[in-house]
C-alpha positions as CSV (number, residue, x, y, z in Angstrom):
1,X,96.9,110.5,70.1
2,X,95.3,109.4,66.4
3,X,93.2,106.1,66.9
4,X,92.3,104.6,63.7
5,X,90.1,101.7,64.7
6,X,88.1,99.4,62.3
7,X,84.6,99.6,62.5
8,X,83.2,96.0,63.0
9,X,79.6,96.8,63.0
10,X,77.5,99.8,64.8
11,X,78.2,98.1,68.2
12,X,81.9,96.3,67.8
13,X,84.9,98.6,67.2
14,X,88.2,96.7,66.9
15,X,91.8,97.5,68.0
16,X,94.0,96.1,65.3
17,X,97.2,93.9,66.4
18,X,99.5,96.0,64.6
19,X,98.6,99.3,66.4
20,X,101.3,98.3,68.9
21,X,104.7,95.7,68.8
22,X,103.9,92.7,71.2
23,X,99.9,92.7,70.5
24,X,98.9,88.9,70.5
25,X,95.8,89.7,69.7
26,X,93.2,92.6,68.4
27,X,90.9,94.8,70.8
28,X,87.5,94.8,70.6
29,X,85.3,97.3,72.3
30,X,81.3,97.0,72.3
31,X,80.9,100.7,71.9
32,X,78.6,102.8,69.6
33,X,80.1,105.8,67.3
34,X,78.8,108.6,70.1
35,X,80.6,106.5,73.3
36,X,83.8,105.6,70.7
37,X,84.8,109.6,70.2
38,X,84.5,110.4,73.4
39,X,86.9,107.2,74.6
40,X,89.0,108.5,72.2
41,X,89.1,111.4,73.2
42,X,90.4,110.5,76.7
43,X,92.6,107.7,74.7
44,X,93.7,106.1,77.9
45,X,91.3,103.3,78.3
46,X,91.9,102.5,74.4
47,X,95.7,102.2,75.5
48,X,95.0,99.9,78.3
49,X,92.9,97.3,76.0
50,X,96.0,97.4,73.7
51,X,98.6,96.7,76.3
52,X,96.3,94.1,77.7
53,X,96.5,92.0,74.2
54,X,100.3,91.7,75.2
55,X,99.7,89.2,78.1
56,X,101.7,86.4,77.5
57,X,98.6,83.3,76.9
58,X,96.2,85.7,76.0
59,X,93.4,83.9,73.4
60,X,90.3,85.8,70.9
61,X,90.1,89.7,71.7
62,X,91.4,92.0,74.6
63,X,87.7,92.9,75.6
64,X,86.1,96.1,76.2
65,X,82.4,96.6,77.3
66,X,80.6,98.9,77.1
67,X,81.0,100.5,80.4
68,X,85.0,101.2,79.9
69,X,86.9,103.9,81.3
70,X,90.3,104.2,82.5
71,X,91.5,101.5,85.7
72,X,94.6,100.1,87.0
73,X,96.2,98.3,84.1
74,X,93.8,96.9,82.5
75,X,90.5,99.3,82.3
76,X,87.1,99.1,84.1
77,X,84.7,97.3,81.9
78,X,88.2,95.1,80.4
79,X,88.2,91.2,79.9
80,X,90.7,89.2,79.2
81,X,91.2,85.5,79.5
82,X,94.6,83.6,78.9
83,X,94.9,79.9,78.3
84,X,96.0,77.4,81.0
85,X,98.7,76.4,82.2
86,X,101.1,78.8,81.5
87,X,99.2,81.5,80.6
88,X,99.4,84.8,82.6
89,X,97.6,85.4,85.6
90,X,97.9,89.9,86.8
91,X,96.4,91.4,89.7
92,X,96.0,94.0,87.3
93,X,93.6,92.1,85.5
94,X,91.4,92.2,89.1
95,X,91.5,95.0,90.4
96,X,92.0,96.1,94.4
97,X,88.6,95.7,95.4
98,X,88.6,92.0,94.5
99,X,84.7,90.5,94.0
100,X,83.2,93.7,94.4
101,X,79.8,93.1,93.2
102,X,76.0,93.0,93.3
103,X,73.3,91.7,95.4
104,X,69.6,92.2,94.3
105,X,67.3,91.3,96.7
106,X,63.1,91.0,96.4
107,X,60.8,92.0,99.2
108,X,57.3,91.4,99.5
109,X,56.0,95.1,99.6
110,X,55.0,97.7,96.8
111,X,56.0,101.2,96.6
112,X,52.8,102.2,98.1
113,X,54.0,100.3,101.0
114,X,56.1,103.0,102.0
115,X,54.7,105.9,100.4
116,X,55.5,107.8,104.2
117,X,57.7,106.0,105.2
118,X,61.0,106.3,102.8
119,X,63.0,109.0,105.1
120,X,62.3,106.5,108.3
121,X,63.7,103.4,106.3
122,X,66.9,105.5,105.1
123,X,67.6,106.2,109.1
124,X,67.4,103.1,110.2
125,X,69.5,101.7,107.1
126,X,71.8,104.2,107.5
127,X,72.0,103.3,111.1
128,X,71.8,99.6,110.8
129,X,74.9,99.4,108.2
130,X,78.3,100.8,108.8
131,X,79.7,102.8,106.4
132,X,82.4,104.5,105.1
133,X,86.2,103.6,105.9
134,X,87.8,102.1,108.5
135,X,85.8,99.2,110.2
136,X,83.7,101.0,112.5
137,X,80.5,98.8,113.0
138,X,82.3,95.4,111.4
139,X,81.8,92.3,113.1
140,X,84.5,91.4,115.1
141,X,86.1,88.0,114.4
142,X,89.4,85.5,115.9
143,X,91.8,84.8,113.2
144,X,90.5,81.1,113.3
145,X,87.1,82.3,112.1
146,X,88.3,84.8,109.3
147,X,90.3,82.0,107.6
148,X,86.8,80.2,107.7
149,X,85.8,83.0,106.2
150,X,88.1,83.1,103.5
151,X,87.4,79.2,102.3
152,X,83.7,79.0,103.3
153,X,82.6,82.7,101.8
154,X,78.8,83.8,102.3
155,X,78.3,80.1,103.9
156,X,80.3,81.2,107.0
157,X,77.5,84.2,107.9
158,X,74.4,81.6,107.0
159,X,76.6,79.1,109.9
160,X,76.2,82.1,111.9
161,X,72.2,82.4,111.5
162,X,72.9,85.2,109.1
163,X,71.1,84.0,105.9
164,X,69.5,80.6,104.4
165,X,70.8,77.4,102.1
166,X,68.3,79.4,99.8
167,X,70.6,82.9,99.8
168,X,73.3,80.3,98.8
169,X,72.2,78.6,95.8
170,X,70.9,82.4,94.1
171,X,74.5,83.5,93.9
172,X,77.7,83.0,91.6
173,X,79.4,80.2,93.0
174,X,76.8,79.6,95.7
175,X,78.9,82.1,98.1
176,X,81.9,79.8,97.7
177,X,84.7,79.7,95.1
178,X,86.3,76.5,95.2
179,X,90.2,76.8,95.2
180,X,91.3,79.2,98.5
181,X,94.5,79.7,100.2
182,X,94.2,80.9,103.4
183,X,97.9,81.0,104.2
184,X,98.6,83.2,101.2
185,X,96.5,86.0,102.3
186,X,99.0,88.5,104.6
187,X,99.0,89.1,108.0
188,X,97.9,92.5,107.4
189,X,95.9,91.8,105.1
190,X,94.0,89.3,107.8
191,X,94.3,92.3,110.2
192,X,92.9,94.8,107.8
193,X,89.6,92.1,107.0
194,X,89.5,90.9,110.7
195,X,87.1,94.5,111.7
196,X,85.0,95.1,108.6
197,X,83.2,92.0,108.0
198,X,79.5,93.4,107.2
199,X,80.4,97.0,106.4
200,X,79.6,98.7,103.3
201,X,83.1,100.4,102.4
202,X,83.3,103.9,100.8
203,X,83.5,105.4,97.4
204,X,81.0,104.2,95.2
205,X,79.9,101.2,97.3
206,X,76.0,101.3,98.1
207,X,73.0,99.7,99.5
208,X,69.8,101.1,97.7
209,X,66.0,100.9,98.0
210,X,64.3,100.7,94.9
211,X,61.1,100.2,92.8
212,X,60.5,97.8,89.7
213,X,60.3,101.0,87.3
214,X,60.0,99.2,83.7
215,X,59.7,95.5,82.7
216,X,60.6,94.8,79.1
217,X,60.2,91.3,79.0
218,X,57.4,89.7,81.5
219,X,58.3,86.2,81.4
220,X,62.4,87.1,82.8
221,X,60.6,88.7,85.2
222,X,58.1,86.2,86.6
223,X,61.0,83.8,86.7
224,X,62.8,86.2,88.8
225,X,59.7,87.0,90.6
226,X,59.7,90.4,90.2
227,X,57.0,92.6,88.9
228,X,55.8,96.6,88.3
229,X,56.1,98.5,91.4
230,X,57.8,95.9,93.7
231,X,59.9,96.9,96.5
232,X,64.2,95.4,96.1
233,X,67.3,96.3,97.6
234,X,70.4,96.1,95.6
235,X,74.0,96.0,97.5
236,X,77.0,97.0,96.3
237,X,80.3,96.2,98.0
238,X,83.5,93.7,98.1
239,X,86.6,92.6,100.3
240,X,87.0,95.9,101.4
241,X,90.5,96.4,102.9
242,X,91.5,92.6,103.0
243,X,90.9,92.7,99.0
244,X,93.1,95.5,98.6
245,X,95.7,94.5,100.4
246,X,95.9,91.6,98.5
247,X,96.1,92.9,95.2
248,X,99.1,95.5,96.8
249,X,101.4,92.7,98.2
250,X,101.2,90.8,95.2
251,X,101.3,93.3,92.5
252,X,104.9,94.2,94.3
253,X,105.9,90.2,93.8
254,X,104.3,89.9,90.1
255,X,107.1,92.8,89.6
256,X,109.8,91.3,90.9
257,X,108.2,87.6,89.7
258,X,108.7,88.9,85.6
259,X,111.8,89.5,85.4
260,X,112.4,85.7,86.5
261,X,110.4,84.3,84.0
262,X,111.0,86.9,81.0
263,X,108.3,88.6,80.5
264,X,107.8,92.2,79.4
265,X,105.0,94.1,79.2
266,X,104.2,97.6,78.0
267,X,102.7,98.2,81.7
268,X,104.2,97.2,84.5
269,X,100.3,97.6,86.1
270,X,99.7,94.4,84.2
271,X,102.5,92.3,86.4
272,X,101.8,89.3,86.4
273,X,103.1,85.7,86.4
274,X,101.9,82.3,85.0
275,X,99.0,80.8,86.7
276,X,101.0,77.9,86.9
277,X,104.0,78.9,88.9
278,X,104.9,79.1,92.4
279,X,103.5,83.0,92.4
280,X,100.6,82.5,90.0
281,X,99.4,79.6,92.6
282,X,99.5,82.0,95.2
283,X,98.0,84.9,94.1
284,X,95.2,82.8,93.0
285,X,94.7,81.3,96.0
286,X,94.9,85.0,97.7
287,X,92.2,86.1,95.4
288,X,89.7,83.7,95.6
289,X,89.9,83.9,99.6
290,X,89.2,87.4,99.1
291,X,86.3,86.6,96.8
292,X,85.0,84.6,99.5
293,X,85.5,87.2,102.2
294,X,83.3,89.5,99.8
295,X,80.8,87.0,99.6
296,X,80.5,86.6,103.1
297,X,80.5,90.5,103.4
298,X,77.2,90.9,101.4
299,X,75.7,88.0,103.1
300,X,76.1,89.7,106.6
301,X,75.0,93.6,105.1
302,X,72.0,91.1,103.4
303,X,71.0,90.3,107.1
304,X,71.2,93.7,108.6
305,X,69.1,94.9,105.6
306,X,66.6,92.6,106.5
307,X,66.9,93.6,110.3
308,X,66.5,97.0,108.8
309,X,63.4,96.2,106.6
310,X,61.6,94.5,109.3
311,X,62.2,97.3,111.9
312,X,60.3,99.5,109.8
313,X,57.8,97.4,107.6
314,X,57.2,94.0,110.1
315,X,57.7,91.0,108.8
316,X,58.3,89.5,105.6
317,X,59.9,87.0,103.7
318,X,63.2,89.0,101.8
319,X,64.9,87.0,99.3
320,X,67.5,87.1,97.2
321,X,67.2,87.4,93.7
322,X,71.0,86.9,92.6
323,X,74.8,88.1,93.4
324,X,77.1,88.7,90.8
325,X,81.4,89.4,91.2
326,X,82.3,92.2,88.7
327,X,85.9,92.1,90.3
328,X,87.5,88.6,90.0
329,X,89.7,85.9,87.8
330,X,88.2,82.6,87.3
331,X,89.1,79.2,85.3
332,X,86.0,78.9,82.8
333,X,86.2,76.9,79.5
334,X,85.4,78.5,76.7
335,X,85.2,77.7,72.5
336,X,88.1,80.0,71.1
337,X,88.9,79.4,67.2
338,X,86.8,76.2,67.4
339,X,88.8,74.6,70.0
340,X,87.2,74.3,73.9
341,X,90.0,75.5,75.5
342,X,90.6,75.9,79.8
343,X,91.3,79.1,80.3
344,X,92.0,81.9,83.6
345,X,89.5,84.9,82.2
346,X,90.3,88.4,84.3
347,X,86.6,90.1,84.1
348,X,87.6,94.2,85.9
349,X,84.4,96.4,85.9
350,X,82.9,93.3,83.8
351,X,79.7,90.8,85.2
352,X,79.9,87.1,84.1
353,X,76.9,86.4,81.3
354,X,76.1,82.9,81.1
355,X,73.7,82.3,78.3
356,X,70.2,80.1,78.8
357,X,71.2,76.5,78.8
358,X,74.7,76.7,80.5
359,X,75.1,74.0,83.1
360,X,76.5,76.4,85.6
361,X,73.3,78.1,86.3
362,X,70.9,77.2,88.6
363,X,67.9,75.5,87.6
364,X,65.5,78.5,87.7
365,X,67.7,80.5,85.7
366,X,69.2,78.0,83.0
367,X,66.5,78.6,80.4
368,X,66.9,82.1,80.6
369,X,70.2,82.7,80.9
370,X,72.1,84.3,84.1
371,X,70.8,87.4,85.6
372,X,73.0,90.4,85.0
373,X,73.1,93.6,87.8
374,X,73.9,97.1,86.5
375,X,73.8,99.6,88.9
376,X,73.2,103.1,87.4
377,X,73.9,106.1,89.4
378,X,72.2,106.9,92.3
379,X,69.9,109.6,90.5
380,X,69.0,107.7,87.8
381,X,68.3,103.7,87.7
382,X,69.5,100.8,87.6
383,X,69.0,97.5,85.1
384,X,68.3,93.9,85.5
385,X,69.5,91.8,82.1
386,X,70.2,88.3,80.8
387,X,72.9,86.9,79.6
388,X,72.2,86.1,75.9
389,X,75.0,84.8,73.3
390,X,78.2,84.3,75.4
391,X,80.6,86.8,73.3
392,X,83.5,88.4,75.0
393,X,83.8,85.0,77.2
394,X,80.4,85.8,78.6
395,X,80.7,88.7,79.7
396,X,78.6,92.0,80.2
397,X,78.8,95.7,81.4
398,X,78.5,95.7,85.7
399,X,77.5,99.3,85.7
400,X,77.7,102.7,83.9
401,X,80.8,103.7,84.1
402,X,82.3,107.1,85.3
403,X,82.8,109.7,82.9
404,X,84.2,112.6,85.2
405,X,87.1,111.3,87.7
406,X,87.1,111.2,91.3
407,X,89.1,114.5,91.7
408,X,87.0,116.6,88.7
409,X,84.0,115.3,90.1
410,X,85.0,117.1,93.6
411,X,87.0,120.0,91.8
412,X,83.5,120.8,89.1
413,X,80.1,119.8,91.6
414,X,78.7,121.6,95.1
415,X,77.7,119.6,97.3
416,X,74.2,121.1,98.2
417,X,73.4,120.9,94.2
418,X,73.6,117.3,94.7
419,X,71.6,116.8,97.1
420,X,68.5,119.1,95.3
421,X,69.4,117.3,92.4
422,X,68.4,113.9,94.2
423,X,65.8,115.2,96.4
424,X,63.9,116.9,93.0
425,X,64.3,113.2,91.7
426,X,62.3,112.0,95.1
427,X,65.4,110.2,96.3
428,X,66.4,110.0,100.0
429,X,69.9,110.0,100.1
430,X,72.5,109.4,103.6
431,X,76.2,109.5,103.5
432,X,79.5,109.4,105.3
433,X,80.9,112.3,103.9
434,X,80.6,115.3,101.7
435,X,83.2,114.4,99.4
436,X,81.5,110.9,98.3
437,X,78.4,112.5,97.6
438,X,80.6,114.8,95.0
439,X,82.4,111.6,93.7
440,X,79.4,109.7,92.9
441,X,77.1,112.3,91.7
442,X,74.4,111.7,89.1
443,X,77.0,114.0,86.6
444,X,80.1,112.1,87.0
445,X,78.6,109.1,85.4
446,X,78.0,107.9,81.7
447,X,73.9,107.4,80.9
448,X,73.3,104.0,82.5
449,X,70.1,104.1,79.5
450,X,73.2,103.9,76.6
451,X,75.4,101.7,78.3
452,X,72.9,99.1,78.1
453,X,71.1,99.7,75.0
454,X,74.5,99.0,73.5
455,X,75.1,96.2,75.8
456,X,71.3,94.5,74.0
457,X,72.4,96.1,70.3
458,X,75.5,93.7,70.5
459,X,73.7,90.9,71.6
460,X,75.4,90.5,75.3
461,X,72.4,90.7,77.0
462,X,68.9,91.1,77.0
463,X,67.0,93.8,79.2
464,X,64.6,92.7,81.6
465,X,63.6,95.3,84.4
466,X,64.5,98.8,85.1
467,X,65.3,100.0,88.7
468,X,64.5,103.5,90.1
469,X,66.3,104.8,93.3
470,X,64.2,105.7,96.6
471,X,66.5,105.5,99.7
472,X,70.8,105.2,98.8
473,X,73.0,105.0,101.2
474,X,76.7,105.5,100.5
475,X,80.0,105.2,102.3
């Protein structure tokens, strides 16, 4: 496949309309020349931004950041955002694991804290968190309660002593996205959620210990309360298998829902329907119940963490520094061509970016700008940014993005290489299985390091603290 894209500037590549019949409008991916050849060279992901700028609604650029590789429909790191009412809404767009995303929490200890006491803190995480599939370990809850959980989100665990008002008001949405449907989720989907409330998940889901590494910018960080050496615990996981079998059942209706309204795409794993119709409605409301559900998830692995923490350290206060969705659809206005405009923008693989002064922020954060969470691999580091000028509808990378698949990572690594690999770089890691410690290896990710220096040389955010890995523990 020959891409001939136009080169914006070293960190904006664009997709031009014409490339394919029924582009509405051009790509744009925040990539540097290196990143760019080897995208190309896959092609795939390239393919998804273009059929993405077919969506019926669609307004400014089919995004890319600068995390992409290849998803389901549209790729990992891809934001789009189509203009309301009748603009399309696609499950595609979401993803399966909908509001998978970060938690970043502060403790009050240093790294010399626990200079011996790292492999003891990884047992008892390990032990205090259930991982891997299924719903082993979950809370169990009556169907009355998880359709609480579904409209009341992270609130629901703080009801239950799990958490503070405080936990709240340091995440996206406080916890709580406004606009859920209960009775659109599925009775299996209710059934799959109803066991797994406050478990981590598999594949590349995580909770990991780790130490303020680097601070590029002190005054981010004091705000933040963060500083060199400190102890935090980032958390990684969504709406396990609720989310996913939400985005299955209505994928198969957004199918069957085009052909009623007309609408052709180049990908039938972009389905979707108008936000405004009868299926649009509902999948919305689906979604943002299993938004909530996720938010209630992290707040419950939040308390065990803590239970965790204190079983080993004592006591002390733990806090949390912010939560971020990377997987989710959300009606945000935004200035497009000069005109504010209310729009559905589909962020996959892709962290919201508010910039300092937004009114959406909470008042610690407004003058800043919105934290941003990028988890790196587990043998390398992670980042804490800003948001900065609000391009690509405020949007920023959520990670560094896989550059081997799941199935080459198992069919190329060895298991026990791995593990010297992370014990050389003095991290403890604990698992559910041999094959996720093959699919998340340090190799089968892009340099965490690039991904956001390119993120900061286009101006989408600004880098505050790096993270480095002591205790992971993975599903």
């Amino acid at each position: 496949m020959v891409w001939d894209l136009e080169k914006l500037d070293e960190y904006r590549w664009q997709i031009p309309r014409g490339y394919k019949p029924g582009m509405l409008v051009p790509g744009l991916i925040f990539i540097d020349g290196e990143e760019l050849a080897n995208l190309k060279e896959e092609g795939q992901a390239l393919e998804q931004v273009a059929n993405a700028a077919c969506l019926p609604g669609i307004v400014g650029f089919a995004y890319a950041m600068p995390d992409i590789h290849t998803g389901y429909g549209l790729p990992i790191g891809g934001v789009v955002a189509t203009k309301l009412p009748d603009g399309l809404i696609t499950p595609g767009g979401v993803g399966y694991d909908i509001n998978c995303g970060v938690r970043l929490l502060a403790t009050p200890w240093r790294e010399e804290d626990l200079e011996d006491k790292w492999s003891d803190l990884a047992d008892e995480l390990y032990r205090a968190i259930p991982s891997g599939l299924g719903d082993k370990g979950g809370l169990k809850i009556a169907q009355g309660d998880l359709d609480r959980v579904l409209c009341q989100g992270a609130a629901w665990a703080v009801e239950q002593g799990m958490g503070s008002q405080e936990d709240l008001s340091m995440s996206e949405e406080e916890g709580e996205m406004a606009g859920a449907d209960p009775d659109a989720v599925s009775q299996r989907a209710k059934k799959r959620g109803q066991g797994q409330l406050g478990t981590l998940g598999s594949g590349n889901h995580f909770v990991e210990v780790q130490v303020v590494d680097r601070i590029y910018r002190e005054e981010e960080a004091r705000v933040m309360g963060l500083s060199q050496g400190q102890v935090v615990v980032m958390i990684h996981s969504g709406s396990r298998g609720l989310g996913h079998q939400v985005c299955s059942d209505y994928t198969r209706r957004m199918v069957e829902a085009m052909g009623r309204y007309g609408i052709k795409l180049p990908d039938r794993q972009l389905a979707g329907a108008p936000l405004s119709s009868p299926e649009g409605k509902r999948y919305f409301g689906a979604m943002v119940a299993a938004a909530n559900y996720a938010w209630a998830n992290r707040q419950v692995l939040t308390h065990r963490v803590r239970e965790a923490l204190r079983q080993v350290m004592g006591h002390g206060e733990i806090r949390v520094v912010w939560d971020v969705a990377h997987n989710i659809a959300k009606i945000e206005e935004h200035i497009v061509g000069g005109e504010e405009l209310k729009l559905c923008v589909h962020r996959k693989g892709a962290t919201r970016a508010l910039p300092g002064g937004h009114s959406l922020l909470p008042e610690v954060y407004r003058g800043m700008g919105q934290p941003v969470l990028v988890p790196g691999d587990m043998g390398s580091g992670s980042y804490v940014l800003v948001g900065n000028r609000g391009e690509g509808f405020a949007s920023a990378c959520h990670g560094a993005g896989r550059r081997l698949s799941r199935g080459e990572a198992k069919r190329l690594l060895q298991r026990d290489e791995v593990f010297a690999e992370l014990a050389e770089a003095g991290v403890e890691l604990r698992a559910a299985s041999r094959q996720v410690v093959l699919e998340e290896a340090p190799t089968a990710y892009k340099d965490v390091d690039e991904v956001v220096r390119i993120s900061e040389g286009a101006g989408l955010t600004r880098q505050v603290l790096r993270l480095a890995p002591r205790c992971v523990i993975k599903g």
